[in-house]
C-alpha atoms as one frame of an Amber mdcrd trajectory, in Angstrom:
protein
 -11.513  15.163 -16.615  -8.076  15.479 -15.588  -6.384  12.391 -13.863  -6.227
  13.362 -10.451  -3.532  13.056  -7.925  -3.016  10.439  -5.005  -4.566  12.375
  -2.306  -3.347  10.864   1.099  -1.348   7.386   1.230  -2.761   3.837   1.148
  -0.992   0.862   3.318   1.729  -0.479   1.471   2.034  -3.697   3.719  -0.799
  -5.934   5.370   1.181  -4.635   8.631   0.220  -1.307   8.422  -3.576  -1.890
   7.667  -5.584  -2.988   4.794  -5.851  -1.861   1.344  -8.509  -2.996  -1.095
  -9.129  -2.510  -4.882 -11.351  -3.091  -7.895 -10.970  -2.236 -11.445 -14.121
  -4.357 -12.267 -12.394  -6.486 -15.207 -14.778  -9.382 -16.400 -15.159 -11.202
 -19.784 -18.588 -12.841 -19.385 -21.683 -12.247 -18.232 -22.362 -10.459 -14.265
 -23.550 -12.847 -11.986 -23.973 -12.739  -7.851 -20.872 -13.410  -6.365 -18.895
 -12.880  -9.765 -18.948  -9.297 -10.286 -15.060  -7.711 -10.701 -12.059  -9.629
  -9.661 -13.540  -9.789  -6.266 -16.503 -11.541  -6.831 -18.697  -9.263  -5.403
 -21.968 -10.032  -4.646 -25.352  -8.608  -6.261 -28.552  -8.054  -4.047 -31.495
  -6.934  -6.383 -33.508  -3.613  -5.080 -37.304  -4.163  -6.507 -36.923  -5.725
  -9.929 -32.952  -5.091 -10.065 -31.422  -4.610 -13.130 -28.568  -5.861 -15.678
 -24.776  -5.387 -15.066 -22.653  -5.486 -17.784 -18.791  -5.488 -18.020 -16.710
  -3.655 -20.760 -17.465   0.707 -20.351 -13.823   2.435 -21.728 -14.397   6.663
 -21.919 -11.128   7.941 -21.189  -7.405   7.716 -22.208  -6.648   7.000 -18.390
  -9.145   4.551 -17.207  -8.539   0.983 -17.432  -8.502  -0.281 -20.650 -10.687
  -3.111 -19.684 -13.512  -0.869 -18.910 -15.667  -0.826 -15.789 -19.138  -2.208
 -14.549 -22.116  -0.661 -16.289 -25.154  -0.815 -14.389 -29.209  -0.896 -15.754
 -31.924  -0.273 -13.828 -34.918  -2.419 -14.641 -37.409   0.366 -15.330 -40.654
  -1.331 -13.945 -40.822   0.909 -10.414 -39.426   3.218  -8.087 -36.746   2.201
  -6.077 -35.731  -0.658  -8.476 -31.989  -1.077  -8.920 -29.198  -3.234  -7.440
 -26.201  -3.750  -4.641 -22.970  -4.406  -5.694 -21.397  -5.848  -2.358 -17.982
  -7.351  -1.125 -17.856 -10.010   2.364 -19.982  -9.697   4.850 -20.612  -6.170
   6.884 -17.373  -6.566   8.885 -15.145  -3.503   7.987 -15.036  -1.621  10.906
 -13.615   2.174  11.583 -10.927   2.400  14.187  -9.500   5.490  14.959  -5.900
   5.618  13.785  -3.199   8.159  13.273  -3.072   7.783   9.208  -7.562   6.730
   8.920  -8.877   5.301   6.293 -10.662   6.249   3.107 -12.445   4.830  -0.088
 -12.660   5.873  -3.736 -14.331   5.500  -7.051 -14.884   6.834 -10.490 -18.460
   7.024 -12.018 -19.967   8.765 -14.880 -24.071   9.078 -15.862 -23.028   8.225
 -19.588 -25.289   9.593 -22.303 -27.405   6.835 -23.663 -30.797   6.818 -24.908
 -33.404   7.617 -22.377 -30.537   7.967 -19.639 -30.512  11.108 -17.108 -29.810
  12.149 -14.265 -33.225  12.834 -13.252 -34.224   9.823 -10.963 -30.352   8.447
 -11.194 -29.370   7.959  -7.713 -26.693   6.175  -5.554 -25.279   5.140  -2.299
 -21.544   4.005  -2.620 -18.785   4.030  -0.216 -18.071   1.637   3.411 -21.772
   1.360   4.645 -24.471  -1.520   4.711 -27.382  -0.454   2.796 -28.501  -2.900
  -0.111 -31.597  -0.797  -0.719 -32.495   3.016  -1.763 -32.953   3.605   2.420
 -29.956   5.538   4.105 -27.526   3.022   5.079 -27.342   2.837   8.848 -24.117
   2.819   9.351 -21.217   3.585   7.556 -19.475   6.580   5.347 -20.559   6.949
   2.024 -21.323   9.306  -0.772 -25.070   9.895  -2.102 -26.378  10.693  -5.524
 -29.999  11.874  -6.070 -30.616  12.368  -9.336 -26.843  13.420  -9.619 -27.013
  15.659  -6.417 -24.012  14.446  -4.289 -24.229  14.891   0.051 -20.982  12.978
   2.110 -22.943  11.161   5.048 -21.734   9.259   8.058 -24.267   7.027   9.321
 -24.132   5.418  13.106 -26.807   3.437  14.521 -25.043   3.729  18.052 -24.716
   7.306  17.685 -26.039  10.181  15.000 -26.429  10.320  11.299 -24.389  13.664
  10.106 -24.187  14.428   6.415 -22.978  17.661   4.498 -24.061  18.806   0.834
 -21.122  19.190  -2.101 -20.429  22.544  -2.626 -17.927  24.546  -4.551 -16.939
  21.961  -6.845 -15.570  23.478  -9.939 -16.108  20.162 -12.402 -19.559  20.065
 -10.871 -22.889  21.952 -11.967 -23.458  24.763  -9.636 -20.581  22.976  -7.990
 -22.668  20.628  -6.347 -24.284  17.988  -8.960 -22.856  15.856 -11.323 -22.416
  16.325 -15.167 -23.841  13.767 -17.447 -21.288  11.602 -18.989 -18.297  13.033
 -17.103 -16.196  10.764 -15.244 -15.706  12.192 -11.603 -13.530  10.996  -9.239
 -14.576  10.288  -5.805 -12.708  10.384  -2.377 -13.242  10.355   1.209 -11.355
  10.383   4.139 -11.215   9.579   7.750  -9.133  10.541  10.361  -8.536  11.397
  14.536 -10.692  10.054  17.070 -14.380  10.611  18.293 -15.275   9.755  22.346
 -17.185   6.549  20.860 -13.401   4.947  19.614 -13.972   6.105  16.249 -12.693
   8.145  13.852 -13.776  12.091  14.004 -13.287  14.063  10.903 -14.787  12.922
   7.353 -13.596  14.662   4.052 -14.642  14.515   0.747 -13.014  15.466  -2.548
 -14.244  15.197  -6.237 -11.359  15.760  -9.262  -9.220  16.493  -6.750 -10.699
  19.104  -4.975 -12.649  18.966  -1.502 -16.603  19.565  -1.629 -17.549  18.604
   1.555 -16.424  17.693   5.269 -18.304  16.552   8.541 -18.008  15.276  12.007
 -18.596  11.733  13.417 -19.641   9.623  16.501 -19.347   6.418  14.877 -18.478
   3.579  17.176 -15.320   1.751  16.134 -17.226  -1.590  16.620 -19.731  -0.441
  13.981 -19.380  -2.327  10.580 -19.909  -1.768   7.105 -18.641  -3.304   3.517
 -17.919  -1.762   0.102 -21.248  -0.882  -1.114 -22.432   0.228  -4.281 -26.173
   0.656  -4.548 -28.035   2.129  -7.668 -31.918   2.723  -7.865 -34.385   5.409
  -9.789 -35.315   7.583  -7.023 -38.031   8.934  -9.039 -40.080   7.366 -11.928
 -39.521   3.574 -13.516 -36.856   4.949 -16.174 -33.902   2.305 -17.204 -31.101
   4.447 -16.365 -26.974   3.878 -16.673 -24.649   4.048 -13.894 -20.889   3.441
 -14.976 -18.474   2.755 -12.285 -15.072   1.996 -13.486 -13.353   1.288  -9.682
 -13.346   0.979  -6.092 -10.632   1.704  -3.579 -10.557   1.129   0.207  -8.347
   1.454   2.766  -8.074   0.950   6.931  -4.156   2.118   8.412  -3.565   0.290
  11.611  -3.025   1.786  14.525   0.005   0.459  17.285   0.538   1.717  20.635
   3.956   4.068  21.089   7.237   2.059  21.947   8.108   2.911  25.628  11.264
   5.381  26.307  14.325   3.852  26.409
C-alpha cells in the first residue's frame, strides 16, 4: 500500500479544536488502562482476548509497531474494546468538522481469516459486537467494510464501501494488507449536528451518508474486535488512531 496523503487538515492549536493521536508504542505487556501512550482502556467482549504490542509490516509505519489483537477462540462474539476517557466526545457542527483515522491489516497467521474477523472502530460507544448507538464509525464483518452514523436521538444511517480499487470487489478487505482508514464530518443537520459523513480507504472515497446526530450526543475512540461467526482466534493489527473536532466561533461583527 502506498502512503497516502493528508486528506483534509487537523487543528494545529488547542484554539481551533482538538486533535488526538495514537501510534500504540508499548514495551511490556497490554493491560486495562495501559494500552498505547494513552492508556487506553480494555473492556473484554465474552472471553476477550490477548493484546500484544510490537506488529512492523511496512517501510512507512511506525517503527515501533502497532497493537496486535487475539481473539480468545472459546465463542461467538468473544473479543475486546480498546477505549480512551469516558463517552464525552461530542459532534458539533463546525465550518472545518471533524474526522478520525486508522490503519489495520488481517495479517496472515496460522488459522487467521477474515471469515468471522469483524470490527467496530471509529468515535462511537459500543464495547460489544452490538451496533454502537451512537457515534460514526467504520464496520468490518468478516472484512466487509459499511461507514455508519449511529444516533439514539435521531436515526441510524449507514452506507456499504464500494468502488474501492485496493479492496476485493472494491468493497472488502485484503488479508494482510494494511488499509488506511478515514472519515469525515462536516455542515450542519437541524438536530445541531454535523450533516455529511465521508469515508475514504488508501486515499480514495468508498462511501458517504447523511446524519441527524444531535450535537449533545457523545462517543469516544473505540476500537472493538470480536468473531462474528465461529470461536476461531483471529488477528486484528491496528497500527494507529487519529481524531479530530475543529471549533467553531461566531463571525466578528462589521466594523
Amino acid at each position: 500500500m502506498a502512503q497516502a496523503t493528508l486528506l483534509t487538515p487537523r487543528p494545529t492549536s488547542p484554539t481551533e479544536g482538538v486533535h488526538f493521536v495514537e501510534n500504540f508504542i508499548g514495551n511490556g505487556t497490554i493491560t486495562t488502562n495501559l494500552v498505547g501512550q494513552n492508556m487506553w482502556t480494555i473492556t473484554a467482549s465474552g472471553n476477550g482476548g490477548t493484546a500484544t504490542y510490537g506488529v512492523t509490516v511496512t517501510d512507512y509505519e511506525s517503527p515501533f509497531g502497532g497493537l496486535r489483537h487475539l481473539t480468545d477462540g472459546t465463542a461467538t462474539n468473544d473479543g475486546n474494546a480498546f477505549t480512551m476517557l469516558a463517552a464525552s466526545a461530542l459532534f458539533p457542527a463546525s465550518e472545518l468538522g471533524g474526522g478520525f483515522a486508522f490503519t489495520a491489516r488481517v495479517p496472515t497467521l496460522a488459522g487467521n481469516t477474515l471469515t468471522g474477523n469483524s470490527f467496530y472502530i471509529g468515535m462511537h460507544t459500543s464495547v460489544t459486537e452490538a451496533a454502537p448507538t451512537d457515534g460514526i464509525s467504520i464496520q468490518s464483518v468478516a472484512g466487509v467494510l459499511t461507514l455508519r452514523a449511529d444516533s439514539a436521538d435521531g436515526s441510524d444511517a449507514t452506507q456499504a464501501f464500494a468502488a474501492g480499487s485496493t479492496l476485493t470487489s472494491g468493497t472488502t478487505m485484503v488479508i494482510d494488507v494494511p488499509h488506511q482508514f478515514e472519515v469525515h464530518w462536516t455542515g450542519e443537520n437541524g438536530n445541531g449536528g454535523p450533516r455529511y459523513v465521508e469515508a475514504f480507504c488508501d486515499g480514495e472515497p468508498v462511501a458517504a451518508l447523511t446524519t441527524d446526530i444531535d450535537n449533545d450526543e457523545a462517543a469516544t475512540a473505540a476500537i472493538v474486535h470480536y468473531v462474528s461467526a465461529g470461536n476461531d482466534t483471529l488477528e486484528l493489527d491496528v497500527w494507529n488512531f487519529e481524531y479530530w473536532q475543529f471549533m467553531d466561533y461566531p463571525l466578528a461583527p462589521a466594523v
